[in-house]
N, C-alpha and C positions, 0 to 999 in steps of 0.2 A: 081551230077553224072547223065551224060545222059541218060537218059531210063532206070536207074536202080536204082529207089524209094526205092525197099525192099530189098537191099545189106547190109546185114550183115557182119561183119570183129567179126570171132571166133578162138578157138581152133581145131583142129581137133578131133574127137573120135573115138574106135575102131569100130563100125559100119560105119563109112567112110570109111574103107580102100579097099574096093570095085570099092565104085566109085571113090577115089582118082587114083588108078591106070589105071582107064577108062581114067580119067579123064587127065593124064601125057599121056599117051597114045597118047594122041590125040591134046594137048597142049603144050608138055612138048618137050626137046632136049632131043632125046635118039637114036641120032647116035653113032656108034661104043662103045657101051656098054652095055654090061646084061641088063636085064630090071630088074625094083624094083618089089618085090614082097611082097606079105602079109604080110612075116614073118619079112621080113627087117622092113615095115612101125612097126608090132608090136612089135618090139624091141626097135625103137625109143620111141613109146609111152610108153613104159612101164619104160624106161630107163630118160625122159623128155618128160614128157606129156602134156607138152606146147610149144612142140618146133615149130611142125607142125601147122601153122596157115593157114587156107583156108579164103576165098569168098565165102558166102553164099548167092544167090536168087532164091528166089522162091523155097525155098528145093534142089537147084541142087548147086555142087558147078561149081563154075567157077573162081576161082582163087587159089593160093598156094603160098607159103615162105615156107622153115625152117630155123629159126631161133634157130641155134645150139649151145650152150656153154658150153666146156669142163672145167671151169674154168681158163681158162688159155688166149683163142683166141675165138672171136664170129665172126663166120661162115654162111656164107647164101647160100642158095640150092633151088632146085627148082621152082622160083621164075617162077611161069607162071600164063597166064591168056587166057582163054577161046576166040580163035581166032578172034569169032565174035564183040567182047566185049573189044579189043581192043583199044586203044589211048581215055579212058574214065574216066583212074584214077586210075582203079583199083590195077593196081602194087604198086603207090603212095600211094594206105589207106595199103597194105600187108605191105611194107616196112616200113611205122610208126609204124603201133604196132610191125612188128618186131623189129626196131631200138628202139621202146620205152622199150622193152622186154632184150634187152639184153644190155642195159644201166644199167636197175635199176639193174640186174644180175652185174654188174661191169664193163660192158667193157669198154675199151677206143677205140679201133678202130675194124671196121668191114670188112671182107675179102667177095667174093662173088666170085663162083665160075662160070666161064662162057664160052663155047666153042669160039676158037677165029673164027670161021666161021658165030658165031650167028650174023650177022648183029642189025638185031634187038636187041636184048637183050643188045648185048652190045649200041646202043644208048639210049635203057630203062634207064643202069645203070649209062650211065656218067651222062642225065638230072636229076638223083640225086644225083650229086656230089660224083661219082666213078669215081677212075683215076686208069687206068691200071698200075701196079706196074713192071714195064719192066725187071726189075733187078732179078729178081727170075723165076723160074722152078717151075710145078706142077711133080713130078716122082711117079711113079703108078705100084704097083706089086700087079696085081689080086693075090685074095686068091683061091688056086687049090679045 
């Protein structure tokens, strides 16, 4: 890992959820929708307290996945990494333990959620063997 010796790959806890939304803020794809808030992250942790995986150096995070499983379909979300710290792996170690995480959970295949304008993101996803699923629709009815 270039210049990042003391990266840690953990779970996220509720005293993160501070700087994780600093942290999406500012790393994250949050055109044309709500922003996440407090209550949302603690609902996930409360609900799968392992879903939420960050990037931890130096006490700051700089990296994120969720790694979601309804029993049914394992799901990935927010899959960012801290601008500067880019093209160094770190998406690479998130998406192991998440794909190791929702293996031993049962999955057989993984879906990933990604805006078609993200340039980036989506070349992050194909160099690990993501292939856009052409044939299907995301449909989205905010809750009032």
């Amino acid at each position: 890992m270039s210049g990042i010796s003391d990266l840690r790959i953990r779970v996220a806890h509720r005293g993160d959820i501070p700087e994780i939304l600093d942290f999406w803020a500012e790393a994250g794809e949050n055109r044309d929708r709500p922003p996440d808030g407090a209550a949302l992250v603690e609902a996930l942790l409360s609900r799968d307290p392992e879903a939420l995986i960050v990037a931890d150096s130096g006490g700051r995070i700089v990296g994120t996945v969720i790694a979601g499983w309804d029993g049914w379909r394992a799901h990935l979300y927010r899959l960012a990494v801290a601008p500067g710290l880019r093209g160094r792996g770190i998406a690479r170690l998130l998406m192991e333990h998440a794909e190791e995480r929702l293996r031993a959970l049962g999955a057989i295949r993984f879906d990933a959620m990604v805006l078609t304008s993200n340039a980036t993101g989506t070349a992050v996803w194909e160099a690990m063997g993501y292939r856009l699923q052409d044939d299907w629709a995301r449909w989205v009815k905010p809750v009032p």
